[in-house]
Structure formats: C-alpha cells, structure tokens
KELUMSE-9529 format. One line per field, with one value per residue (C-alpha): residue number from 1; residue in one letter; chain; x, y, z. Coordinates in steps of 0.1 Angstrom, whole numbers, plus 2048, in hexadecimal, padded with zeros to 3 digits. Layout:
num = c(NUM,...)
residu = c(A,...)
chaine = c(A,...)
x = c(X,...)
y = c(Y,...)
z = c(Z,...)
END
This chain:
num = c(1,2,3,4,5,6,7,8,9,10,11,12,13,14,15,16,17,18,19,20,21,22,23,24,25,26,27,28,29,30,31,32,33,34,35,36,37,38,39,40,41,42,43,44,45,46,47,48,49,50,51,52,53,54,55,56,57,58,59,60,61,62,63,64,65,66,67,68,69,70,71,72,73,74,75,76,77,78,79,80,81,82,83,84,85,86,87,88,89,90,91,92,93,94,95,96,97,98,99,100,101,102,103,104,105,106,107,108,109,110,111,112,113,114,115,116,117,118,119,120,121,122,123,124,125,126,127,128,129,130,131,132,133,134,135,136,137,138,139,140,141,142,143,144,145,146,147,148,149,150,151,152,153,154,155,156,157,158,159,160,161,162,163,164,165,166,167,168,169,170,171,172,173,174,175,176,177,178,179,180,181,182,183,184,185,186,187,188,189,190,191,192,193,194,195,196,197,198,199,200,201,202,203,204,205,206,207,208,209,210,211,212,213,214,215,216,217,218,219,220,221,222,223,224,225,226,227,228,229,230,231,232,233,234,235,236,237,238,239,240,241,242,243,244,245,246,247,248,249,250,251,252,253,254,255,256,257,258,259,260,261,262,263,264,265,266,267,268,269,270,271,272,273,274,275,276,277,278,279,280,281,282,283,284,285,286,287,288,289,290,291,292,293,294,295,296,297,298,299,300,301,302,303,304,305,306,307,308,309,310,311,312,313,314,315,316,317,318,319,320,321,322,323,324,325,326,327,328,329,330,331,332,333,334,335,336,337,338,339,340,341,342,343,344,345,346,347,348,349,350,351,352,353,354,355,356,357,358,359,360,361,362,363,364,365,366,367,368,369,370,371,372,373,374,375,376,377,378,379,380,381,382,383,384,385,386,387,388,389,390,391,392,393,394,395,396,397,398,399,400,401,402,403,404,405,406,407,408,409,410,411,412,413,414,415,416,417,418,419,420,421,422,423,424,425,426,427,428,429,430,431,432,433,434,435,436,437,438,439,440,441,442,443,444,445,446,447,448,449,450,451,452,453,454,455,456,457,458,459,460,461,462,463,464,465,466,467)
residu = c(X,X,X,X,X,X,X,X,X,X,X,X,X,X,X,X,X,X,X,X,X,X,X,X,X,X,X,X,X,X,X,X,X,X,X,X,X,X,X,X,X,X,X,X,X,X,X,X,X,X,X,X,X,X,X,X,X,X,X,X,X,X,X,X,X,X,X,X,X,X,X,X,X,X,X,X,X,X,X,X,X,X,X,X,X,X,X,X,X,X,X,X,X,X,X,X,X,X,X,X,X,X,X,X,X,X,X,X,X,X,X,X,X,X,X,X,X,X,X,X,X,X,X,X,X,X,X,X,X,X,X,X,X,X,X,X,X,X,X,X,X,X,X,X,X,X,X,X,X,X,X,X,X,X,X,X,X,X,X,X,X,X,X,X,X,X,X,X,X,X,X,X,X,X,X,X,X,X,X,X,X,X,X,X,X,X,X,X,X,X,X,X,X,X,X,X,X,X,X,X,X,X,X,X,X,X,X,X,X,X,X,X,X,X,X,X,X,X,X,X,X,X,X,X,X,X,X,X,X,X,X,X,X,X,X,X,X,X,X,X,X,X,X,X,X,X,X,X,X,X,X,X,X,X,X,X,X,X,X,X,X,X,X,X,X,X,X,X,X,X,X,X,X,X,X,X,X,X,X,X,X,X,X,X,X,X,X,X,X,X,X,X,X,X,X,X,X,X,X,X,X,X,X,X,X,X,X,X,X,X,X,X,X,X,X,X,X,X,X,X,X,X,X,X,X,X,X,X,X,X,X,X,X,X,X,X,X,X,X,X,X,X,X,X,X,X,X,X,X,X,X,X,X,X,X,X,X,X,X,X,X,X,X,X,X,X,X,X,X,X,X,X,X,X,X,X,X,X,X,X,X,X,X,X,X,X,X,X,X,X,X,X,X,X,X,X,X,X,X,X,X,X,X,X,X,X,X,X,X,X,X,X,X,X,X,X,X,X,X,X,X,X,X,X,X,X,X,X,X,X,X,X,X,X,X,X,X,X,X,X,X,X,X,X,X,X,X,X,X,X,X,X,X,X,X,X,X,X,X,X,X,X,X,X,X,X,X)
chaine = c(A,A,A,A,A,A,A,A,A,A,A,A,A,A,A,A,A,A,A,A,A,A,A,A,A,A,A,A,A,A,A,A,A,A,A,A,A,A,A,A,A,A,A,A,A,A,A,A,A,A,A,A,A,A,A,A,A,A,A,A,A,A,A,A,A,A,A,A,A,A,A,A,A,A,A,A,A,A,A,A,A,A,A,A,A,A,A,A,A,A,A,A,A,A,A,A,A,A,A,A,A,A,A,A,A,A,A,A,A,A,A,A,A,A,A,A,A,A,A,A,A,A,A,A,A,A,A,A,A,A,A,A,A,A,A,A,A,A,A,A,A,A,A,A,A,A,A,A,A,A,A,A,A,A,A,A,A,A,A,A,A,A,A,A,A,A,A,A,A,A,A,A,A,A,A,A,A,A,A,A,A,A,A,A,A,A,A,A,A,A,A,A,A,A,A,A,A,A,A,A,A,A,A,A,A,A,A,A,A,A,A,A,A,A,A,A,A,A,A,A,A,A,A,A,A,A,A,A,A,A,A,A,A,A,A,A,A,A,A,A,A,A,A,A,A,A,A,A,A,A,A,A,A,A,A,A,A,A,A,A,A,A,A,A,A,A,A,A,A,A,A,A,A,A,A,A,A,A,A,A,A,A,A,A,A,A,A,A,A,A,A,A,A,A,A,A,A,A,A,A,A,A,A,A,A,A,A,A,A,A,A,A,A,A,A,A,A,A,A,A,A,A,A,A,A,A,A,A,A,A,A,A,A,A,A,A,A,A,A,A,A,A,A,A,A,A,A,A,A,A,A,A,A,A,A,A,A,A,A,A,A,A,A,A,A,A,A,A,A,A,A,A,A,A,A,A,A,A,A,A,A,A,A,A,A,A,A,A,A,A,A,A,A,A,A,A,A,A,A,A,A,A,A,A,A,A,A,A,A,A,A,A,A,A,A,A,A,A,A,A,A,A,A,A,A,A,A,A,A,A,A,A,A,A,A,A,A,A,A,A,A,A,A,A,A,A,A,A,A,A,A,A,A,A,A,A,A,A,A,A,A,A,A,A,A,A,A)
x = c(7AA,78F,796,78B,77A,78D,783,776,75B,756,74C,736,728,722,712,6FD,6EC,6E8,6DA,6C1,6BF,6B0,69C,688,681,674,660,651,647,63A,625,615,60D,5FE,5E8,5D9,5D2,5BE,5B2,5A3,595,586,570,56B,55B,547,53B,52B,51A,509,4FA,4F0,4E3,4D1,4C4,4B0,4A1,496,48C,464,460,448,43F,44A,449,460,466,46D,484,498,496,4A5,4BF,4CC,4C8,4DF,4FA,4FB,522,530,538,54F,536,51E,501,4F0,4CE,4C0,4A2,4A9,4A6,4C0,4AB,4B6,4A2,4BA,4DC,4ED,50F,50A,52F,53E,532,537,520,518,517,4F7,4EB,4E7,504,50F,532,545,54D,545,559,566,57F,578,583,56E,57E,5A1,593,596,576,572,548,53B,519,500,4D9,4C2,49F,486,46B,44A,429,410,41C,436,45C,474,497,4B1,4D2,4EB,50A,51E,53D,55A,56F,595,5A5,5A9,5C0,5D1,5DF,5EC,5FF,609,61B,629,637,64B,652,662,677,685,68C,69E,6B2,6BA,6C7,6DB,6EA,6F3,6FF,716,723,726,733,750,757,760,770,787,78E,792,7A9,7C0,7DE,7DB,7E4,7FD,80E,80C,818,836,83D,846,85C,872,896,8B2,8BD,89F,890,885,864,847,824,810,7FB,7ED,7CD,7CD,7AB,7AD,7AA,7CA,7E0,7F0,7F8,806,81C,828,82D,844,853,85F,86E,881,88E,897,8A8,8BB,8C3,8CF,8E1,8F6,8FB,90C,91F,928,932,947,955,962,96C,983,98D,997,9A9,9C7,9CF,9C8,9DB,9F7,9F2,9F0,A0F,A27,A1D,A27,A46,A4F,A44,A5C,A7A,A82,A8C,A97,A85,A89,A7F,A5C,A5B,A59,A43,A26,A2B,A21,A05,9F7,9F8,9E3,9CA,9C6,9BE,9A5,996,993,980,967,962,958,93E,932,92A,91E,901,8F8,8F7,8E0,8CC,8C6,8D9,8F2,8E9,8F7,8F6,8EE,905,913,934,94A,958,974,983,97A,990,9A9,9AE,9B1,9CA,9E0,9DB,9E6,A01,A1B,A12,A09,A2C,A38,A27,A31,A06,9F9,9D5,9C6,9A3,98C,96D,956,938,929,90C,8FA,901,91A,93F,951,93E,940,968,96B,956,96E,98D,984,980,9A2,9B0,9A5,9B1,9D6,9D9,9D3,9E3,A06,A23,A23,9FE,9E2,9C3,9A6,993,972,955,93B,917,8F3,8D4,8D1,8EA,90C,928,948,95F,97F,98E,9B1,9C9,9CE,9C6,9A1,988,975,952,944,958,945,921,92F,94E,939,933,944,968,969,980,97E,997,9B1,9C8,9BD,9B7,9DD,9E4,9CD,9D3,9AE,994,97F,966,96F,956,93B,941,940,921,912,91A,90D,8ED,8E7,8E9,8D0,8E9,8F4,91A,922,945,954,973,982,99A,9B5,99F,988,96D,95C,941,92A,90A,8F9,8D2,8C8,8BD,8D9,8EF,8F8,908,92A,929)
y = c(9F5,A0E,A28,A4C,A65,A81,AA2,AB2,A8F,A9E,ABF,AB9,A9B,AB8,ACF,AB5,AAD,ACD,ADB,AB8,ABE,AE4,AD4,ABF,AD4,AE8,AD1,AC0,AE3,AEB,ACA,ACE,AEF,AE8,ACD,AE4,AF9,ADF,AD7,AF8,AF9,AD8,AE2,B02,AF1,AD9,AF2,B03,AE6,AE1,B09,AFE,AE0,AF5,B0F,AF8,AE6,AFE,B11,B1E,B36,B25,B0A,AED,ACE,AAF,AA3,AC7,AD1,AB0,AB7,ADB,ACE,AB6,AD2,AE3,ACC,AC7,ACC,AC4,A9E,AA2,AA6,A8C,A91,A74,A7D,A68,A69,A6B,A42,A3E,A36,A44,A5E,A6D,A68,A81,A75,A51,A48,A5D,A45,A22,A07,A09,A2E,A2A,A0F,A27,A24,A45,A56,A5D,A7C,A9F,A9D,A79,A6B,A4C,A3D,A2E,A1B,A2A,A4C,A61,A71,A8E,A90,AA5,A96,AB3,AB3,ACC,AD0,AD7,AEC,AE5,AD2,AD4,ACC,AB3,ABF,AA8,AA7,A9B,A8F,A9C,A8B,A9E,A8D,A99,A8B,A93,A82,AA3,AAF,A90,A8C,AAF,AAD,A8D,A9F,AB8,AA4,A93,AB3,ABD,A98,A99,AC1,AB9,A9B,AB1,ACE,AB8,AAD,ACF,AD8,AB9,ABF,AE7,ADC,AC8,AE3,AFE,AE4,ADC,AFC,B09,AE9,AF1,B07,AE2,ACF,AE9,AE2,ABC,AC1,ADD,ABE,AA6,ABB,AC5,AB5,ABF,AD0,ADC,AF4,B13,B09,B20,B23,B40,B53,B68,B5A,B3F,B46,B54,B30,B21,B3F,B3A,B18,B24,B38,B24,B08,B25,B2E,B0D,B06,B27,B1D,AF5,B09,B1F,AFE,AEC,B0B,B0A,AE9,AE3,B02,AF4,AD0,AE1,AF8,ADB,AC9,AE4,AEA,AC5,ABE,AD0,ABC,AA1,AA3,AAD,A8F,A79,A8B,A8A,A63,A5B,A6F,A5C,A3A,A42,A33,A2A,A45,A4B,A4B,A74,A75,A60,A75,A92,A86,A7D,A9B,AAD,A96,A99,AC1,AB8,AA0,ABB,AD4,ABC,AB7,ADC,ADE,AC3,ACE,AF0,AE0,ACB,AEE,B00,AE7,AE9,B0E,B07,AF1,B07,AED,B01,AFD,B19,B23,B40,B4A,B6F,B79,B93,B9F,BAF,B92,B7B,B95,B95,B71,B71,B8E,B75,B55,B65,B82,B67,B65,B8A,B93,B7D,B93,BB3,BBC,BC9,BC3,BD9,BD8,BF5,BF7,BD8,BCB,BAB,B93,B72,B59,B3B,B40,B2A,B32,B5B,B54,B3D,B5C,B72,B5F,B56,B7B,B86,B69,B77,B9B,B8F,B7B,B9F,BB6,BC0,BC4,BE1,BE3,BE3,BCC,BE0,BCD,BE9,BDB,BF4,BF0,C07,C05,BF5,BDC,BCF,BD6,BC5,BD0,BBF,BD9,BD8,BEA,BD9,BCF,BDC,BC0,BCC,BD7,BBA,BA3,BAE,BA0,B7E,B82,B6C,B4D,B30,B29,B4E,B65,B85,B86,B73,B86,B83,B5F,B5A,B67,B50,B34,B25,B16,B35,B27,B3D,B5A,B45,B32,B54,B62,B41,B44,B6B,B66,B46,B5F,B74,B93,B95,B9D,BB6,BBE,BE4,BE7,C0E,C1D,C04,BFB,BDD,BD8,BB8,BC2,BAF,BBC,BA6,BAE,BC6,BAB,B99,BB4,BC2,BE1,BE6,BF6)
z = c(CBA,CBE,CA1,CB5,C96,C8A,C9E,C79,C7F,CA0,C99,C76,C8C,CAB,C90,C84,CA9,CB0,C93,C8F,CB5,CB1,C93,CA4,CC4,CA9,C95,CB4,CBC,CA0,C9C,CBD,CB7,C93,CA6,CBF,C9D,C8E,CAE,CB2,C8F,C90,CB2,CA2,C88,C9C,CAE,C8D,C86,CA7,C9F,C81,C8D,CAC,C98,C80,C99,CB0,C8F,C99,C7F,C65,C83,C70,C7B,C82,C63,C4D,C67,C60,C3F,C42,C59,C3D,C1D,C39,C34,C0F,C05,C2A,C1F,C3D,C58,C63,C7A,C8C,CA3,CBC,CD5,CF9,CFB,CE0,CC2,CA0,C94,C75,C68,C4D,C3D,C51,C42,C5C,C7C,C84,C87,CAA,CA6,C90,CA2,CC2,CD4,CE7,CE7,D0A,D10,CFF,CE9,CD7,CBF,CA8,C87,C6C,C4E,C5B,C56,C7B,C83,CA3,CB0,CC8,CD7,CE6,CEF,CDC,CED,CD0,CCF,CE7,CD1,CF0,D0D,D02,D04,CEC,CEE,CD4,CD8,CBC,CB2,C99,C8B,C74,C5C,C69,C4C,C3A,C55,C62,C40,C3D,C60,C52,C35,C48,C64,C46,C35,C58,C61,C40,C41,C62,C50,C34,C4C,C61,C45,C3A,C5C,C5E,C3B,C43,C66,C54,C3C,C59,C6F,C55,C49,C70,C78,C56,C6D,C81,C60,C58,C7B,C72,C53,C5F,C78,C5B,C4E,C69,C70,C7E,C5B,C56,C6F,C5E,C59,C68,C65,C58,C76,C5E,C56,C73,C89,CAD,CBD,CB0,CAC,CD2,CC6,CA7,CB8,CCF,CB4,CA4,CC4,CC6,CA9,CAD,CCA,CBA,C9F,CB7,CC9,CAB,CA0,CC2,CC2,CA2,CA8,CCD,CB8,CA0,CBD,CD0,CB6,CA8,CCE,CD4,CB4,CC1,CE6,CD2,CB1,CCF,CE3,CC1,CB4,CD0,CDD,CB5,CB7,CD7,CC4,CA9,CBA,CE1,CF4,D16,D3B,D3A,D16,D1F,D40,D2B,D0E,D2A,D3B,D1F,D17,D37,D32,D18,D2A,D47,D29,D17,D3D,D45,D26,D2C,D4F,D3F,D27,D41,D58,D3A,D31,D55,D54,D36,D49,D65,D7B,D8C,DB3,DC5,DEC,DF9,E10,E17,E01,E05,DE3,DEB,E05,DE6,DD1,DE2,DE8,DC1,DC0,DD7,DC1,DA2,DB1,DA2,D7F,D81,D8E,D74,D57,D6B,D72,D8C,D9B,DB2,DC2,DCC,DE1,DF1,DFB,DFB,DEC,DEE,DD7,DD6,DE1,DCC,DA6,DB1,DB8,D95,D7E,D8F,D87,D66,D60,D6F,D61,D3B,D4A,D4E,D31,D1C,D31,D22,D39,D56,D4E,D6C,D71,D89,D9C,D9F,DBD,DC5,DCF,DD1,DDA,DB7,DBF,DBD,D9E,D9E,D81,D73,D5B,D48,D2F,D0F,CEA,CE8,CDD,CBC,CC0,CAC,CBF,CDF,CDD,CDC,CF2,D0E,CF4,CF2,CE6,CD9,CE1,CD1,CB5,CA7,CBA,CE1,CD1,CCA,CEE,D02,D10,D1A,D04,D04,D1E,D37,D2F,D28,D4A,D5F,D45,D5A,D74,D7B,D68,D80,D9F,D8A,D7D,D5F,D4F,D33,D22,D17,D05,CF7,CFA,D03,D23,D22,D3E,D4A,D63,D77,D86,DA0,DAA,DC5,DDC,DD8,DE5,E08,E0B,E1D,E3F)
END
C-alpha cells in the first residue's frame, strides 16, 4: 500500500521547490551574466596588448631597427606572465615568442588559429588569443608585415567562476533547506486548528458533546471550517439532548398501558373467571393497545415531520366548511360537557385536507378537554393581504407563562394540573406545531386572563381571500 505524505510534507516539500526553483533561475542568471563579465574583460584586455604590441612596432621615433624593437616589445611585457605573444612572417615562420608556455606545440611550430578570436588549452590551463596583422614601418621600398598572436592565460578566472558557481549550488542547497524546514514550521503551526478538530473528534461520544474548538487564534483559511465543525456538534448535542429526553419521554409514557395491561392480564390469571369477566378484562386491554397505538402512530408522524417527510397536496380548502365539519363530529361530547363551539369568519388556503382538519382537531380537541362546564370554545378564521389566521380560543385554567414556550413539545402539557385533566399523551400540539410549519406558517399559544389562544398563521401565498 502506497503510504500518501502528510500535507505538512507537502507544503515544506512545495517551499522547498520553489524556493531551490527561484534559486537557480537566479544562479544561472547570475553565472551567465558573470561570464559575459569576464568575457568582456578578457577581450578588453587582449585588445590592450595588441596596442601595445602595435605601438612598439610601428614605433619610428629613434628609427630603430628589427631587432631593438623586438627587444622593446618584450621589456614591455615584463610582469604580464599571463600574456604570451607569438610573431610570425607572412609565410608562417617564427620570428619571436614571449611567455612560449602559454601556446601549444603546433602553435610554436607555425600553425595558425581559426578565427579572430580562439580558445585553446595547454597543460589543462584555458587560454583565449586573438591573431591580428601589424604592417611595420617601410626600409626602402620593401613593406613587411607581421602576424601577431596574443594569448591569455584564463585560468585565473575560470577558477574564480568555479568557486562561485559552488558558493551559489550549495547557497541554493542550504536555502532550500531552510525553506523546507521554515515551510514545515508554518504548515504545522497553520494546520494545528486541523489537529485540534482531530483531536476534539476523539473525544466526542454520545456523553460527551460539549467539546468546541477555540476560533480565536485559528487563521482566516480554516475558521469557516471551524465553525461549521462547531455548528455541528451543536446541533449533535441538541440531537442527543432530544433524543434521550424523547427515550425517557416514552418510556415514562408507556409504562402506564403497560403496567395496566401487565396488571389486569395477572389479575385475570389469578383464578378462572367467567366469559363476561374475560370479555371485560380484554376489553380494557384493548383500550390500552389502541392507546399504546395512537401513541406510536404519533412518534412515527413526528420523526417524519423532523425529517421533512410529510408529503402534502395542494389542493384548495375552505376553513370554515372544514370547521364546521369538526363542530358536527364533536357536538356529542361537547353537549356532553355542556360547551359550546362556535365559528366566525372564512376563507380558504392551499395545503393538504386531511393534516389542516387533524391540527385543527387536535387543537379543539385540547380546547374541550379544559373548558369547564357552560363555558364556550371560538373558533376565529380571518384572512389579509398578509394572509390567513385561524384561532381556537377557550375559557379556562390559564397555562403559566413558563409553561408556554414549550407547550408545543412533546409529552408536555403545561402543568400538573391540565396534565391530570387530559386524556392524550401530550402529542397532540407537537403533531399540529408539524403539521402548520410543514405548510410553511407557523403556530403560537396566549393564555391570560382565563382565556387561552392557539392561533395559526398560514403564508400570504398560501391564502385566498373569501369573496
């Protein structure tokens, strides 16, 4: 298995190129442009000799002849041990040599250079000559012409470029090395809020979900990440949180149907009994069952709510026909408690027929189980050009302000004392909270003064106005 570097490698490895990159773009520059330096110098200097050498031999001042100018020519050179000079006739023959270490053998044998200007080496030492013809000075009427060969010994400057083309390979190692180290360095102290997550990772479990990082002193780059790396595990904790509170919620809410079931099917195993008697004891077990079923069908709708599941149509509903319908179903229990319902206004809105008409019963369902005897349940629908309202109001045993934040959770219901009048498993409010927020309104709760309020507002484009 290929083992792929650590991105810290990456980056001091990336620094390293780079910078050894830059380095010798530079140094390879800089060589060249030391050569054409030395170059220039060297030509310069070739040049200088060739006056020198010009000027002597064309020297008429004292008319001297062949052999004193030679002689000047070579006092002239005393001290340049780097310069040779070779002259020859115009048929090649020999006629002087100064410094003759600084040609080869078929140099001083008479052997011409190509070109103007000619490179050699002699005992590994590099040599640069410049070859030119000097007419000397008329005797009679015989012109003579000299060829000059002027050589000089590069060794001087060949090993300086040497030592500085090392000086510069192993400055470029050295600063590559530097960059890589000083590469690694940042990249591991940017990449530490990374480790930190890593390290915050390890330590999470369900128990244990408090943990967030510092955004502090995290750089730019990696603070959206940090965020949302806290974001989450906000939002796992919130999950957990609800979770074990929904566990220990239906736990607490199935222990009674069952410690029922378990109680009365040991009562009725306690000795035999009669058909009636059995009749009886599984009709109230199956009260039970239908209780326990209710319940699990309301868990089973609320995790869908959560999940954003809830498919609804879109079909045209009028409110108050709805309203109505629901006045009818429960007249008989209302009668029975001695309340009245009563509906006011209309309109209509998009949205799903049957979850509208559940929210709606679940909340006049609540409405009668709190209203007192020859009390009244109001049943308010208006709508604007802001949308549509729809009201279910009742007299009663207000709901404490504390209570009313989390009137629409699960399996709460307010106070201990609406708790010992209902007769549901405090899903209801929850289920109808769903249900409006999955037709995109929302639902909010007012209790004072002996009258408590559940309204529903639907969005404006949801809505149609009555006509």
């Amino acid at each position: 298995m290929i083992r792929i570097p650590s991105l810290t490698a990456r980056l001091a490895t990336l620094f390293a190129a780079l910078t050894a990159s830059l380095l010798v773009l530079v140094a390879v520059l800089f060589g060249r442009m030391l050569d054409a330096h030395f170059q220039e110098l060297d030509m310069h200097e070739l040049h200088g000799k060739i006056t020198l050498i010009r000027n002597t031999l064309q020297d008429q001042t004292s008319n001297p002849g062949q052999s004193e100018r030679l002689q000047a020519l070579e006092r002239s050179f005393i001290g340049h041990e780097s310069v040779g000079v070779l002259l020859r006739d115009v048929e090649g023959r020999v006629l002087y040599i100064i410094h003759p270490e600084h040609f080869t053998a078929a140099q001083r044998a008479g052997e011409r250079v190509s070109g103007e200007v000619t490179d050699w080496t002699v005992d590994k030492r590099p040599h640069r000559g410049v070859e030119i013809s000097i007419p000397l000075p008329s005797v009679g009427s015989n012109d003579q012409t000299i060829e000059a060969l002027v050589a000089l010994d590069l060794s001087h400057h060949v090993h300086f470029l040497a030592s500085v083309r090392n000086a510069t390979w192993a400055g470029v190692v050295v600063a590559a090395l530097a960059a890589a180290l000083f590469g690694w360095f940042a990249a591991h102290r940017g990449l530490a809020p990374l480790r930190q997550v890593t390290e915050t990772a390890r330590k999470l479990s369900a128990r244990q979900l408090a943990e967030r990082l510092a955004i502090d002193d995290a750089p730019l780059e990696v603070r959206d990440h940090i965020e949302a790396f806290n974001g989450m595990l906000a939002r796992l904790e919130a999950a957990f949180q609800r979770l074990g509170d929904y566990s220990a919620d239906i736990a607490h809410e199935l222990r009674t149907p069952i410690s029922n079931l378990m109680t009365q099917t040991q009562v009725a195993l306690s000795r035999p009994r009669t058909n009636d008697e059995y009749q009886d004891i599984l009709a109230s077990n199956l009260e039970e069952y239908e209780r326990i079923a209710r319940m699990v069908s309301d868990m089973l709708f609320l995790a869908k709510a959560e999940e954003n599941t809830l498919a609804h149509a879109g079909e045209a509903i009028d409110l108050a026909r709805e309203a109505d319908a629901l006045i009818d179903f429960y007249e008989a229990l209302a009668d029975e408690r001695q309340v009245r319902i009563v509906r006011q206004g209309q309109a209509s809105v998009q949205g799903d027929r049957l979850m509208l008409r559940r929210a709606l019963s679940n909340l006049i369902s609540n409405a009668l189980r709190h209203t007192p005897k020859e009390g009244q349940i109001t049943i308010r629908i208006d709508a604007d050009a802001a949308g549509v309202g729809l009201a279910v109001c009742n007299v009663g045993d207000p709901i404490p302000a504390d209570q009313i934040e989390r009137i629409f959770e699960r399996f709460h219901r307010g106070s201990a004392q609406r708790e010992s009048r209902g007769e549901g498993a405090g899903l209801g409010l929850a289920i109808t909270r769903s249900i409006v927020q999955a037709h995109g309104g929302h639902i909010t709760a007012r209790s004072a003064e002996g009258v408590t309020c559940f309204t529903i507002t639907l969005p404006r484009n949801a809505a149609s106005l009555p006509s």
